[in-house]
DSSP file (Angstrom, degrees, kcal/mol; ACC not computed):
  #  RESIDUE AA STRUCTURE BP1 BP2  ACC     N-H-->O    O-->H-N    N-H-->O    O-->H-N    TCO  KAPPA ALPHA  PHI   PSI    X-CA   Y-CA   Z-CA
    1    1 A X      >       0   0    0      0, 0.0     5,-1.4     0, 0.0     4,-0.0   0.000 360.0 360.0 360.0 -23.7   10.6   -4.9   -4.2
    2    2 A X  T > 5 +     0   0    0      1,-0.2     3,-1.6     3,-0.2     4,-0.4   0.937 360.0  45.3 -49.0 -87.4   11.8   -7.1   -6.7
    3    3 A X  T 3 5S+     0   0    0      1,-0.3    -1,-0.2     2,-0.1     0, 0.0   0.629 117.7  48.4   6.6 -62.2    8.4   -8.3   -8.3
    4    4 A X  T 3 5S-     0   0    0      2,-0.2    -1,-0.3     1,-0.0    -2,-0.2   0.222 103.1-135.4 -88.7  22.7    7.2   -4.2   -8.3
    5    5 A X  T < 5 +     0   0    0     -3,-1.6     2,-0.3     1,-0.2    -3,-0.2   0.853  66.1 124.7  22.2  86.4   10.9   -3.0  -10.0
    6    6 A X      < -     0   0    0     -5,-1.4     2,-0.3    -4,-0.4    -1,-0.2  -0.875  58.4-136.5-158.9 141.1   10.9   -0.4   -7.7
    7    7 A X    >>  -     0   0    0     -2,-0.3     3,-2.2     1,-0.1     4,-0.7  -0.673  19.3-113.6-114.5-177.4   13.7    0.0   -5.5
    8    8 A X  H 3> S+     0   0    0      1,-0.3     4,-1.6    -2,-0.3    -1,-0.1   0.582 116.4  60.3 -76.1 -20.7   13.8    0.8   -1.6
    9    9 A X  H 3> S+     0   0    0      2,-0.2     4,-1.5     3,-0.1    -1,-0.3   0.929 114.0  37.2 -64.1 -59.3   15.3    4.2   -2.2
   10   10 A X  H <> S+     0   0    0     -3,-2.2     4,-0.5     1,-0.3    -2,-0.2   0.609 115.0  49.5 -91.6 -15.9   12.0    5.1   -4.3
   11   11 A X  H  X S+     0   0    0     -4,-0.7     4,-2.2     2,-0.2     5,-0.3   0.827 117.8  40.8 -96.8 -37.8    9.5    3.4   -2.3
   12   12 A X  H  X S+     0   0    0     -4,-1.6     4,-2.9     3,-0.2    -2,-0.2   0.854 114.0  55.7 -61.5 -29.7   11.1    5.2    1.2
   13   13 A X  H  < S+     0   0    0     -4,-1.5    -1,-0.2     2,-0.2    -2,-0.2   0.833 116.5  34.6 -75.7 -24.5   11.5    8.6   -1.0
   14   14 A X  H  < S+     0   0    0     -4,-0.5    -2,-0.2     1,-0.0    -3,-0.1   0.987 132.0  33.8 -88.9 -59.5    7.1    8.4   -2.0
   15   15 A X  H  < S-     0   0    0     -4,-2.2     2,-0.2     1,-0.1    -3,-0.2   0.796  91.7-152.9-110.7 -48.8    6.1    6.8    1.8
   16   16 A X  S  < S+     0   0    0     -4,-2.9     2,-0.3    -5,-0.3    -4,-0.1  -0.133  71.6  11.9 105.1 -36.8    8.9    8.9    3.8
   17   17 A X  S  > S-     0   0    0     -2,-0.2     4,-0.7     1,-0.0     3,-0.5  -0.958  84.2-104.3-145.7 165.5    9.1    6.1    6.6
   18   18 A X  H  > S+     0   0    0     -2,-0.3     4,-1.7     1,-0.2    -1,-0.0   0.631 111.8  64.0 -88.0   4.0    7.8    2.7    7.0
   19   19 A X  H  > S+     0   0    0      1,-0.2     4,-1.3     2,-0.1    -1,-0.2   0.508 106.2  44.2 -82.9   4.6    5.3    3.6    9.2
   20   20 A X  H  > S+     0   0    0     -3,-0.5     4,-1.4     3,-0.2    -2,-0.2   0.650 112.7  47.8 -98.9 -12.5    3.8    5.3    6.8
   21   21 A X  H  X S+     0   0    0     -4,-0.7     4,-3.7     2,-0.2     5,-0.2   0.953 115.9  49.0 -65.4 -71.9    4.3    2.7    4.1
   22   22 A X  H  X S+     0   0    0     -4,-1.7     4,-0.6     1,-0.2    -3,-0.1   0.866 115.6  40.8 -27.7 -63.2    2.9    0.2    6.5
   23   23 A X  H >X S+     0   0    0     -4,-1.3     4,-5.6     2,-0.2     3,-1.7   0.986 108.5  59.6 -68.3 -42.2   -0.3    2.5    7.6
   24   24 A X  H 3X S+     0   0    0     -4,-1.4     4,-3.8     1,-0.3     5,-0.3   0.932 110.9  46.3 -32.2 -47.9   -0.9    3.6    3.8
   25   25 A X  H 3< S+     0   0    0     -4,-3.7     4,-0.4     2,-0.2    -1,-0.3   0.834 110.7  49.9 -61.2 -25.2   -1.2   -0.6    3.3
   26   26 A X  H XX S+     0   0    0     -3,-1.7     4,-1.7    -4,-0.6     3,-1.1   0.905 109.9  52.2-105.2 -53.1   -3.4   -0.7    6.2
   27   27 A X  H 3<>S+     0   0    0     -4,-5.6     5,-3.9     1,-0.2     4,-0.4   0.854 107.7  49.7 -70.0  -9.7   -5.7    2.3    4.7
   28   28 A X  T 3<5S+     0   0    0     -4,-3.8     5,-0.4    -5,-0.3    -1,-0.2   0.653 110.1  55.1 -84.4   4.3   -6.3    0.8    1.3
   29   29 A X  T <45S-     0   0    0     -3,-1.1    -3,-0.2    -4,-0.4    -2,-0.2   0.970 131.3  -9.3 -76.2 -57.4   -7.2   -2.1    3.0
   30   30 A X  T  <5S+     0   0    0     -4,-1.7    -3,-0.1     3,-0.1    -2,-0.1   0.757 123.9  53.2-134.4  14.3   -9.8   -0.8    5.1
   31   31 A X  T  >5S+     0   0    0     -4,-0.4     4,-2.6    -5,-0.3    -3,-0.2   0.789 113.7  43.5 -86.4 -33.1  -10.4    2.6    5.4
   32   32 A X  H  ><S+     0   0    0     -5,-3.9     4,-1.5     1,-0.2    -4,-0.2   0.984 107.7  53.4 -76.2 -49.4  -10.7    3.3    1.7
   33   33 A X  H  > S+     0   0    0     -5,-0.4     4,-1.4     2,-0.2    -1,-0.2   0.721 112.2  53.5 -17.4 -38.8  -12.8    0.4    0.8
   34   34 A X  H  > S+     0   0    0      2,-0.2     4,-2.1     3,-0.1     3,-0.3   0.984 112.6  44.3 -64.9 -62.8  -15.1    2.2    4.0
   35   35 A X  H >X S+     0   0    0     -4,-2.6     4,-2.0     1,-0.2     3,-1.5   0.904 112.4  50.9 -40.6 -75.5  -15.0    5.6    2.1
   36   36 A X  H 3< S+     0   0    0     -4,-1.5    -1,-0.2     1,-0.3    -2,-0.2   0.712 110.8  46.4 -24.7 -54.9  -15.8    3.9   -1.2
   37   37 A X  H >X S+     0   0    0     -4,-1.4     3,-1.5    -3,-0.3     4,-1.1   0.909 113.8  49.2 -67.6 -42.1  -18.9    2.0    0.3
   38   38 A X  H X< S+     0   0    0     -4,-2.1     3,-1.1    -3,-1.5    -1,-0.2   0.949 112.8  52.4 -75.2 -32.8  -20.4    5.4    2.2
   39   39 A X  T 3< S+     0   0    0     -4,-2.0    -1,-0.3    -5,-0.3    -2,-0.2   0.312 114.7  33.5 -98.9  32.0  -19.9    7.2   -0.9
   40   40 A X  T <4 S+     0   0    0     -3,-1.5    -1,-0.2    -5,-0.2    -2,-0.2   0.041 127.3  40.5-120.8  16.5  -21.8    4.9   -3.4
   41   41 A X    X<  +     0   0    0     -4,-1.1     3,-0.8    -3,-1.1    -2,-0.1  -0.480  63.6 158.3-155.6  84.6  -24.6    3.8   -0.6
   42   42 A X  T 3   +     0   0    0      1,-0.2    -4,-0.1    -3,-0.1    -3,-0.1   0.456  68.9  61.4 -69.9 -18.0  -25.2    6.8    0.9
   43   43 A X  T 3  S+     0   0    0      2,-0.0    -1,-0.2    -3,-0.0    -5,-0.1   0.405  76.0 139.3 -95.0  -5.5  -28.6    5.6    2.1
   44   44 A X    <   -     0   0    0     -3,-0.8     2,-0.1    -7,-0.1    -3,-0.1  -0.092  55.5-128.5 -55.1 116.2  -26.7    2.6    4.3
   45   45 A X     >  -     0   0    0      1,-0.1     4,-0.7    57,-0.1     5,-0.1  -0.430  27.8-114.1 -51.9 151.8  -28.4    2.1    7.8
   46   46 A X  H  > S+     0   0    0      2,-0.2     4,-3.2     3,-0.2   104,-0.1   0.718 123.5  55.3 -52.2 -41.7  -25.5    2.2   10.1
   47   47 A X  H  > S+     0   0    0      2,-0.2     4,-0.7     1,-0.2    -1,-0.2   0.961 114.2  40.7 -60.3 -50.1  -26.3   -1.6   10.8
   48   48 A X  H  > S+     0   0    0      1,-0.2     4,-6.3     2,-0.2    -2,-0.2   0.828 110.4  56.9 -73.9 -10.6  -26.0   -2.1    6.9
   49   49 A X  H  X S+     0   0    0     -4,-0.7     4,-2.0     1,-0.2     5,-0.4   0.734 107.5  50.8-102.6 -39.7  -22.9    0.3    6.9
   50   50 A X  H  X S+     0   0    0     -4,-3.2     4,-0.5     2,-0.1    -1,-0.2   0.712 106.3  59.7 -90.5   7.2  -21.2   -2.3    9.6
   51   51 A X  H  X S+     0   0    0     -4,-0.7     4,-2.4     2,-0.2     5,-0.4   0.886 103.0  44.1 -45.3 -87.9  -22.0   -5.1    7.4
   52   52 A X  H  X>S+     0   0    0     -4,-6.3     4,-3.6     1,-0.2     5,-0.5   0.944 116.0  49.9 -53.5 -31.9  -20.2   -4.1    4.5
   53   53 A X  H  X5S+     0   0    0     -4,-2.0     4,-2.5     1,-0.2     5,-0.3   0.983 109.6  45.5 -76.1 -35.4  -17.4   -3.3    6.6
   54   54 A X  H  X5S+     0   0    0     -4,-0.5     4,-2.2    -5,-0.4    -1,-0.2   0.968 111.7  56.5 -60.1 -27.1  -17.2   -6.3    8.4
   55   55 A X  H  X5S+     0   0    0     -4,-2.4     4,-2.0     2,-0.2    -1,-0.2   0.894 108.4  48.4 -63.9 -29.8  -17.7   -8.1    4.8
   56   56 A X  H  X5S+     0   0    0     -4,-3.6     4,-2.1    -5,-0.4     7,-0.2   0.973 113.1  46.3 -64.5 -31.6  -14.4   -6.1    3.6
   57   57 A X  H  <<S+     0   0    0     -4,-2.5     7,-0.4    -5,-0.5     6,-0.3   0.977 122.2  40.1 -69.1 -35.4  -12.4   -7.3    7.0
   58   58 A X  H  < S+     0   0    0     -4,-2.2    -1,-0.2    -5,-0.3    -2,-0.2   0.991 106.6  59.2 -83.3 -45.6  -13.9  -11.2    6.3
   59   59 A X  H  < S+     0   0    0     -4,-2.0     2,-0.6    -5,-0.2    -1,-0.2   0.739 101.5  55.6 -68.7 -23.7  -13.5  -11.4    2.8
   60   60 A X  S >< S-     0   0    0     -4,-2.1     3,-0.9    -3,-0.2     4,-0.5  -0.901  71.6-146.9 -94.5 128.7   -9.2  -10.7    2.6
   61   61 A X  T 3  S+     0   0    0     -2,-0.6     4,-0.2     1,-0.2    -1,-0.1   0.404  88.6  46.7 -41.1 -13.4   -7.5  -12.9    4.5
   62   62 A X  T 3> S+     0   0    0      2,-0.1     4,-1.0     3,-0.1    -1,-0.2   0.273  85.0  81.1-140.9  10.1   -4.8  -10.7    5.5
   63   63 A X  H <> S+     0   0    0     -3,-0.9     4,-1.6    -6,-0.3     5,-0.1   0.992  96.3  55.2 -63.9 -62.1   -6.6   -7.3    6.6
   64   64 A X  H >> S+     0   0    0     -4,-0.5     4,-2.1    -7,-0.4     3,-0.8   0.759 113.0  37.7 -27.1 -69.6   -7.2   -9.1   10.1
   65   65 A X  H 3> S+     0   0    0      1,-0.4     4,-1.0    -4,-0.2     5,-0.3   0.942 117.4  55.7 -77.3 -39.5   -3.4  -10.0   10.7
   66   66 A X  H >X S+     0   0    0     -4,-1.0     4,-1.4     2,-0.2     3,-0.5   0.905 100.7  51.9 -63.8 -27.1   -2.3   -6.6    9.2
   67   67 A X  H <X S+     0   0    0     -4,-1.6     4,-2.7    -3,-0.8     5,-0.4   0.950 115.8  47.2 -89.8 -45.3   -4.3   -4.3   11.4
   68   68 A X  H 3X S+     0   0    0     -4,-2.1     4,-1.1     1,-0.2    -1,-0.3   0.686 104.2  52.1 -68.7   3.5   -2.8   -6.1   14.3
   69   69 A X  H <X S+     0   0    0     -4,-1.0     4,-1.2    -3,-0.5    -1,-0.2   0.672 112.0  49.8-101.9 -23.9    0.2   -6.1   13.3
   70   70 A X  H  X S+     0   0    0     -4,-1.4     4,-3.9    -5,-0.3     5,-0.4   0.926 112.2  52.5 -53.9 -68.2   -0.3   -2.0   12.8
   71   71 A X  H  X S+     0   0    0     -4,-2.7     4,-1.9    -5,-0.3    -2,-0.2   0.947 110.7  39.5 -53.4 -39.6   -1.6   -1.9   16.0
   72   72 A X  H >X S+     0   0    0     -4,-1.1     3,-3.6    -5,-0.4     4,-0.5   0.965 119.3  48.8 -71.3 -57.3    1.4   -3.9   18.0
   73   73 A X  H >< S+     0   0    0     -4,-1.2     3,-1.2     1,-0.3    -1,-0.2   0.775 108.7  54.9 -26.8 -41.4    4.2   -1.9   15.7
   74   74 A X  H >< S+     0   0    0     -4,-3.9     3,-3.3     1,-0.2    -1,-0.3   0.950  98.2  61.4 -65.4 -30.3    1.9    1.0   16.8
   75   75 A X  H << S+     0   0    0     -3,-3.6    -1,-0.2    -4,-1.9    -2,-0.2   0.723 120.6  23.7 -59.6 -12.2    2.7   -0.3   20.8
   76   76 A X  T << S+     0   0    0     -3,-1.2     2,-0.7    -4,-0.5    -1,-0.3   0.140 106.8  71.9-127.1  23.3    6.7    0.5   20.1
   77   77 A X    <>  -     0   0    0     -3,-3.3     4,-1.9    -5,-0.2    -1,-0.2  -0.876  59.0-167.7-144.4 102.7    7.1    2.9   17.5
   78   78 A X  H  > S+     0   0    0     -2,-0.7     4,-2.6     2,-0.2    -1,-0.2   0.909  92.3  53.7 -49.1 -45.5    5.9    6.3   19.2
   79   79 A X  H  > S+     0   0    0      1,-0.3     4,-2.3     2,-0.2    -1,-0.2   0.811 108.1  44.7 -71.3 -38.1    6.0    7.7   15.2
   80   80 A X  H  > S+     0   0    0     -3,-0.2     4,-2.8     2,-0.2     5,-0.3   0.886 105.4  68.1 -90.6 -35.1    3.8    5.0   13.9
   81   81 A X  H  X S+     0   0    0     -4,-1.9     4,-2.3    -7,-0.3    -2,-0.2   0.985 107.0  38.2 -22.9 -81.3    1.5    5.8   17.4
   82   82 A X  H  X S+     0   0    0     -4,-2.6     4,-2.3     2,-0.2    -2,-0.2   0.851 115.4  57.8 -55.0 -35.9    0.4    9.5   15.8
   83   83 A X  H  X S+     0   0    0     -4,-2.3     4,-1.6     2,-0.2    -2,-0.2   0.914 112.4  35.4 -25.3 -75.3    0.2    7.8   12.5
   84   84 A X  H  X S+     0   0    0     -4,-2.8     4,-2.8     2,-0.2    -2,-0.2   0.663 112.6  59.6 -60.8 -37.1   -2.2    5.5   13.6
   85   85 A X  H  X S+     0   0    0     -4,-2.3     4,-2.5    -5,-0.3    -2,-0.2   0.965 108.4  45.2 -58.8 -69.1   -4.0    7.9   15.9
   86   86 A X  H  X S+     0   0    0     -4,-2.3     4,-3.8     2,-0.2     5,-0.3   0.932 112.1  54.3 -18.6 -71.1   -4.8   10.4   12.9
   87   87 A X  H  X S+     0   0    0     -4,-1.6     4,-1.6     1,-0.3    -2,-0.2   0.840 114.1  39.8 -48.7 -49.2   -5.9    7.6   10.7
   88   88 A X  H  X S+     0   0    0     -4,-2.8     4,-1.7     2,-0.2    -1,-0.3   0.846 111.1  53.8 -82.7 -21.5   -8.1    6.5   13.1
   89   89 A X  H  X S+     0   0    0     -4,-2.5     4,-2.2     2,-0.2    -2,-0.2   0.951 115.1  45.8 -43.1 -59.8   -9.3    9.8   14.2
   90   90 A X  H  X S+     0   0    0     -4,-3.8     4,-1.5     1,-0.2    -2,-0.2   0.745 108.6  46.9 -67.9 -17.7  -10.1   10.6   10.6
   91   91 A X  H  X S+     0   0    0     -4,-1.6     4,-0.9    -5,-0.3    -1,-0.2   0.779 116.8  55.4 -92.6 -17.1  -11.9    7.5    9.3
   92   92 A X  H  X S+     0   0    0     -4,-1.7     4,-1.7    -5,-0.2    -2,-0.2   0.997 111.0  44.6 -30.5 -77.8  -13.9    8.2   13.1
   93   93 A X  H  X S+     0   0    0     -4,-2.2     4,-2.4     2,-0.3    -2,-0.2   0.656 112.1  47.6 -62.7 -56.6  -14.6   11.5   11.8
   94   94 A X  H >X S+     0   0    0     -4,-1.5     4,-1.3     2,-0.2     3,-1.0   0.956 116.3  48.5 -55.6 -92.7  -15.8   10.3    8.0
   95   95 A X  H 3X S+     0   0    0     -4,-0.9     4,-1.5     1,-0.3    -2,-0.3   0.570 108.4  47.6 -28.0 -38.9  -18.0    7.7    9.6
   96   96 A X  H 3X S+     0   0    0     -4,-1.7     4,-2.2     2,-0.2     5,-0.4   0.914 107.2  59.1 -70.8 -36.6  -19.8    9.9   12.3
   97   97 A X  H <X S+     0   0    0     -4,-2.4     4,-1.3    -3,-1.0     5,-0.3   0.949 112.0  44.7 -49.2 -52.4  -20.3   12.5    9.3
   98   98 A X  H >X S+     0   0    0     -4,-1.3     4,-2.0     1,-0.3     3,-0.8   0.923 114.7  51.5 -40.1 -45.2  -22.3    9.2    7.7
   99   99 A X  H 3X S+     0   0    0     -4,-1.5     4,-2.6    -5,-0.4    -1,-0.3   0.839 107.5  43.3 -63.3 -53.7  -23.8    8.6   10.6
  100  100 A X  H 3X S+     0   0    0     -4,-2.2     4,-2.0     2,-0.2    -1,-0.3   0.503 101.4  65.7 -39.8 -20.5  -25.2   11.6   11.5
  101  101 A X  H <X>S+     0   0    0     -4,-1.3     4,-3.0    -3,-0.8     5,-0.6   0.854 114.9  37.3 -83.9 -77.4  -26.4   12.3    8.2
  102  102 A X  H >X5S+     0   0    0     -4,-2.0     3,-3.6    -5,-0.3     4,-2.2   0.911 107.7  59.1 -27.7 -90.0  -28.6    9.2    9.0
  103  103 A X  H 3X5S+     0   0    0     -4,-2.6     4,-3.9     1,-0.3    -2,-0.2   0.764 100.8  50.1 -18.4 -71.0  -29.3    9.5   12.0
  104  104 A X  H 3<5S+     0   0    0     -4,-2.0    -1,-0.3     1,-0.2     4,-0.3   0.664 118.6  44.9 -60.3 -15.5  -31.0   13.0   11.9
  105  105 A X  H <<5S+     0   0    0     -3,-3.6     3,-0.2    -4,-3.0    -1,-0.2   0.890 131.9  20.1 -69.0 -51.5  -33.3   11.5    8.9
  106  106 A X  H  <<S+     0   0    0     -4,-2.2    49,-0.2    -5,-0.6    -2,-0.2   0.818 139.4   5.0 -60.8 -50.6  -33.9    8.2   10.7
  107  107 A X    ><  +     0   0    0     -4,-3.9     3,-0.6    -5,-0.2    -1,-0.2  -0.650  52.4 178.0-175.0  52.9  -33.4    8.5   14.2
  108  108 A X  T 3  S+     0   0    0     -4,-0.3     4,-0.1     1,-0.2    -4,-0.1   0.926  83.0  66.9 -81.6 -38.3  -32.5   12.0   15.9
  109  109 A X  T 3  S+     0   0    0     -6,-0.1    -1,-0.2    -5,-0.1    -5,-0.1   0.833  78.4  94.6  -0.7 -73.5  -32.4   10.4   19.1
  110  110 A X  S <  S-     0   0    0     -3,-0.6     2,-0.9    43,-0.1     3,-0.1   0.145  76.5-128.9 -29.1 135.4  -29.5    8.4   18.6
  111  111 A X    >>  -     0   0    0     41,-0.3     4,-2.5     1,-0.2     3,-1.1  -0.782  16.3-161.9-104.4 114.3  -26.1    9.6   19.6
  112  112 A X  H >> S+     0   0    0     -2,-0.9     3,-3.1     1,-0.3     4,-1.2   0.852  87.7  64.0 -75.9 -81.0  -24.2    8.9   16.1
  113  113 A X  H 34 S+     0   0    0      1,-0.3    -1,-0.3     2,-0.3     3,-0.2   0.401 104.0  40.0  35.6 -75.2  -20.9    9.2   18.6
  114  114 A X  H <> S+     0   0    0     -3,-1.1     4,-0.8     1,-0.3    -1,-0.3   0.616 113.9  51.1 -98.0 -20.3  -21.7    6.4   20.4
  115  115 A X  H <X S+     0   0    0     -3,-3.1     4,-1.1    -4,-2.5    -1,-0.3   0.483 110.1  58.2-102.2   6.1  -23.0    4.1   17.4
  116  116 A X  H  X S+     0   0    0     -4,-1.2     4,-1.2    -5,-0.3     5,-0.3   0.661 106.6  40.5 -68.5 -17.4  -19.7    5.0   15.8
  117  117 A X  H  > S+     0   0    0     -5,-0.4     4,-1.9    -4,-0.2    -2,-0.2   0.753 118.3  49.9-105.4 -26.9  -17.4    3.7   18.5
  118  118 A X  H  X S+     0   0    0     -4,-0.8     4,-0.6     2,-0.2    -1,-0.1   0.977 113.7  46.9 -76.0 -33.3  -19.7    0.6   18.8
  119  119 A X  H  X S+     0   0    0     -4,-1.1     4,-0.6     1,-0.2    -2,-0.2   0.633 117.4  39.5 -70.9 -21.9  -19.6    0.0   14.7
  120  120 A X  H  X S+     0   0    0     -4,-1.2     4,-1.9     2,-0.1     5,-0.4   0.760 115.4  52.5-103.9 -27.3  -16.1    0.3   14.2
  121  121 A X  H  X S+     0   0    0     -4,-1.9     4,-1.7    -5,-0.3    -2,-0.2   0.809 112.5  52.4 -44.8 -20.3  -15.1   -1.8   17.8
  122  122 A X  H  X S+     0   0    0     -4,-0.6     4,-3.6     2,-0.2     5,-0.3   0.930 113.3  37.0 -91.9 -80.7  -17.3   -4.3   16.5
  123  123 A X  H  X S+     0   0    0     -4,-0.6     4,-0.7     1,-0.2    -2,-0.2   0.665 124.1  43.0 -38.9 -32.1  -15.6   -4.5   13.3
  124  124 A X  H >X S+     0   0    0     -4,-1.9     4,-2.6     2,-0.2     3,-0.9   0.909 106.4  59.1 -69.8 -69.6  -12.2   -4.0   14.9
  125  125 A X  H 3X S+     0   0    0     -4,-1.7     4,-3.4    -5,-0.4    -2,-0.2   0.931 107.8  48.6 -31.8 -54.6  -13.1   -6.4   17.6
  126  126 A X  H >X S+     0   0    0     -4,-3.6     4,-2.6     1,-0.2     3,-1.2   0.957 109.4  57.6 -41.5 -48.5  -13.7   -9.5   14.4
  127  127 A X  H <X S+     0   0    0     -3,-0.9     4,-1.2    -4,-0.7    -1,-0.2   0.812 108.1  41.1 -90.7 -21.7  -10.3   -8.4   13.0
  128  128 A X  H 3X S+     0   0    0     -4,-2.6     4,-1.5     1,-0.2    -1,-0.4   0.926 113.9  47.4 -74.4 -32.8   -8.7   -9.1   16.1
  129  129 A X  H <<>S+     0   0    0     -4,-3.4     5,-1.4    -3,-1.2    -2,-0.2   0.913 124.8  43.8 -75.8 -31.5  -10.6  -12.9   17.2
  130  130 A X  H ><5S+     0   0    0     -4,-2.6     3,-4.5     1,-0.3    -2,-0.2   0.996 111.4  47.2 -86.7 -51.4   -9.7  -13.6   13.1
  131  131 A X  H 3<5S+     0   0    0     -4,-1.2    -1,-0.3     1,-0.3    -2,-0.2   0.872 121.4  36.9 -47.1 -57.6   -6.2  -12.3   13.0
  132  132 A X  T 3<5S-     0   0    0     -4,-1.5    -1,-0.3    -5,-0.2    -2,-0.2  -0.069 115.7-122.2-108.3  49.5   -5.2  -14.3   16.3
  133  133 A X  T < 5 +     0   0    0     -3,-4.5     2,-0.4    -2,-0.2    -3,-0.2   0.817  46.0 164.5  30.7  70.2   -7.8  -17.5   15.0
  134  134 A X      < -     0   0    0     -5,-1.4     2,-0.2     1,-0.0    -1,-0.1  -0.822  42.1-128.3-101.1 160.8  -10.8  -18.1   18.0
  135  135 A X        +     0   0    0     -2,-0.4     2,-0.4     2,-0.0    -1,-0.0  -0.566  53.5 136.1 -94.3 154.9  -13.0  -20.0   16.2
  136  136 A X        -     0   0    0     -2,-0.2     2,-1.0    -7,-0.0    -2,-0.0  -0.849  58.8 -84.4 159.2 171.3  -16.7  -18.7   16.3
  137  137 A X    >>  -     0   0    0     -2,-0.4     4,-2.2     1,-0.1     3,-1.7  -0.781  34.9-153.6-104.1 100.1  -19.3  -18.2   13.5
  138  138 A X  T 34 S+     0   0    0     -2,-1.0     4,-0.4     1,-0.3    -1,-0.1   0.349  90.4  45.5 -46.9  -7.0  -19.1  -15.2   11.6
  139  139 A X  T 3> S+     0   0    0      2,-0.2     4,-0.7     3,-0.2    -1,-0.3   0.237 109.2  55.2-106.8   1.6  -22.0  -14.6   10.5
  140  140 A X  H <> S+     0   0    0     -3,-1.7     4,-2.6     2,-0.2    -2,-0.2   0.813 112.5  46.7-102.0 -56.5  -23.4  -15.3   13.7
  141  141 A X  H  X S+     0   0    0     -4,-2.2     4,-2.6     1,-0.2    -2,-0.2   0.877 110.3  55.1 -60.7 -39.2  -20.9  -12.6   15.0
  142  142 A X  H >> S+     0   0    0     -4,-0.4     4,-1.9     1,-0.2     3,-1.1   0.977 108.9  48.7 -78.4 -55.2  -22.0  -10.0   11.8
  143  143 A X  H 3X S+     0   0    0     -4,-0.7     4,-1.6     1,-0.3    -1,-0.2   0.840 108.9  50.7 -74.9 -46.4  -25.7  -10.2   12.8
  144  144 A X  H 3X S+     0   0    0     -4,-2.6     4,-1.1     1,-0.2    -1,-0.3   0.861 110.0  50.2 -51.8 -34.5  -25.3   -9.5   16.6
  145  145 A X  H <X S+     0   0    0     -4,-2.6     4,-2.2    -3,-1.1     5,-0.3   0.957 113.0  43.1 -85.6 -40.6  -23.4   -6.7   16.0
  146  146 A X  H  X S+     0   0    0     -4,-1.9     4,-1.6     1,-0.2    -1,-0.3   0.778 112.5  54.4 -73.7 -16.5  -26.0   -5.0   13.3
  147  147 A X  H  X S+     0   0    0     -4,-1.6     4,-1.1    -3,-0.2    -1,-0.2   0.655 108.6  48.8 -87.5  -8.8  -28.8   -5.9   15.5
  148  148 A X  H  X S+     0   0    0     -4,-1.1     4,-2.5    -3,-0.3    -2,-0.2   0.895 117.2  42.4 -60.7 -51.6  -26.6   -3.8   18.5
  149  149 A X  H  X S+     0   0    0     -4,-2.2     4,-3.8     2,-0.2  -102,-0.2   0.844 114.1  49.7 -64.9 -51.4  -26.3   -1.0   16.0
  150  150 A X  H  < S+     0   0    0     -4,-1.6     4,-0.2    -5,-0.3    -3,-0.2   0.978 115.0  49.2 -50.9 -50.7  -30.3   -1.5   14.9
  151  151 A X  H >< S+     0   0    0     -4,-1.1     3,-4.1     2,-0.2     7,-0.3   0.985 109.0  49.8 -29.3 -86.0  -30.7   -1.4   18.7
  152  152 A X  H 3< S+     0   0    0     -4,-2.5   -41,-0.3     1,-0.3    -1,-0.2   0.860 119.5  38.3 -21.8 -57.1  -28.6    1.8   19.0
  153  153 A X  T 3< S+     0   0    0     -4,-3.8     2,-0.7    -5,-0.2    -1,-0.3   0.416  76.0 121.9-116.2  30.7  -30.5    3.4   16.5
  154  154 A X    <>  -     0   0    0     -3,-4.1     4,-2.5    -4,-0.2     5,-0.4  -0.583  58.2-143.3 -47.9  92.1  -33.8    2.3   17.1
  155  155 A X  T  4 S+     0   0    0     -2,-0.7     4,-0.2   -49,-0.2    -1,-0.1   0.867 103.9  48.9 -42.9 -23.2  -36.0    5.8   17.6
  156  156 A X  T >> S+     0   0    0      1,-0.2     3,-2.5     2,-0.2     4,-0.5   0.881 119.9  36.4 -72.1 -78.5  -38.2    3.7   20.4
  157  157 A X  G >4 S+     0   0    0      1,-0.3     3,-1.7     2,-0.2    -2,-0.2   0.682 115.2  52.6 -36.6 -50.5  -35.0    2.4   22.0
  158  158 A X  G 3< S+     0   0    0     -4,-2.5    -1,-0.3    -7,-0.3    -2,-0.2   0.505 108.6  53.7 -75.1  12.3  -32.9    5.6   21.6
  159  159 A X  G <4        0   0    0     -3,-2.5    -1,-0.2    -5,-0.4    -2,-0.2   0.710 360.0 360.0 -99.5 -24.1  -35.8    7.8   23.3
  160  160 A X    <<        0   0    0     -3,-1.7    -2,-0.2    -4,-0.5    -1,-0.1   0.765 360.0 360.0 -96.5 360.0  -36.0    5.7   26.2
């Protein structure tokens, strides 16, 4: 608090609690950077759409350890529970709108549902191996997952 001159008083009085301080950090970290990208590549395959997000989650060093560390906080603080539960309900919610939007040009087959939960697990799933450090090839990881998604929303594939 030093560094921002701002003192604890003012920062509790704007945020209300510190799970909301906490999650606020956690959504400019990676739910607005998500927003940003659907709304200035609105044409984003779902495959390219879990690309950029997995690029936001690899490229800081410290989303990874923060969104687990949201998530255990969430696992004792019933308050920070609903928080997190909202947040993720609504960035769900934003992302199937993308998705759908897609989809029904691309792909009406597809259930954008089901390639939502797989494109953000996937992306969740990195931030967890990074945050608690398995070794494995990211980019190795990013491809499988957009060629699951390509899969997913393949019209052949999703027909059959």
């Amino acid at each position: 608090m030093a560094r921002s001159g701002t003192s604890a008083g003012a920062i509790y009085h704007h945020f209300g609690s510190k799970g909301r301080l906490v999650l606020e950090v956690g959504r400019s970290a990676v739910a607005a950077p998500m927003a940003m990208i659907m709304q200035t590549s609105p044409s984003l395959s779902p495959a390219d759409l879990f690309r950029a997000a997995f690029d936001q989650v690899a490229r800081s060093e410290h989303v990874a350890a923060l969104l687990l560390q949201i998530w255990s906080g969430a696992q004792y603080d019933p308050a920070l529970a609903r928080l997190l539960q909202n947040e993720v309900a609504a960035m769900h919610a934003t992302v199937e709108g993308f998705v759908r939007a897609w989809c029904a040009e691309h792909s009406p087959g597809a259930d954008p549902k089901d390639v939502v939960k797989v494109l953000i697990g996937l992306v969740m799933g990195y931030a967890v191996q990074r945050s608690l450090g398995i070794d494995g090839d990211p980019i190795e990881y990013r491809e499988l997952g957009a060629a699951l998604i390509e899969r997913a929303t393949d019209p052949a594939s999703a027909s059959v």
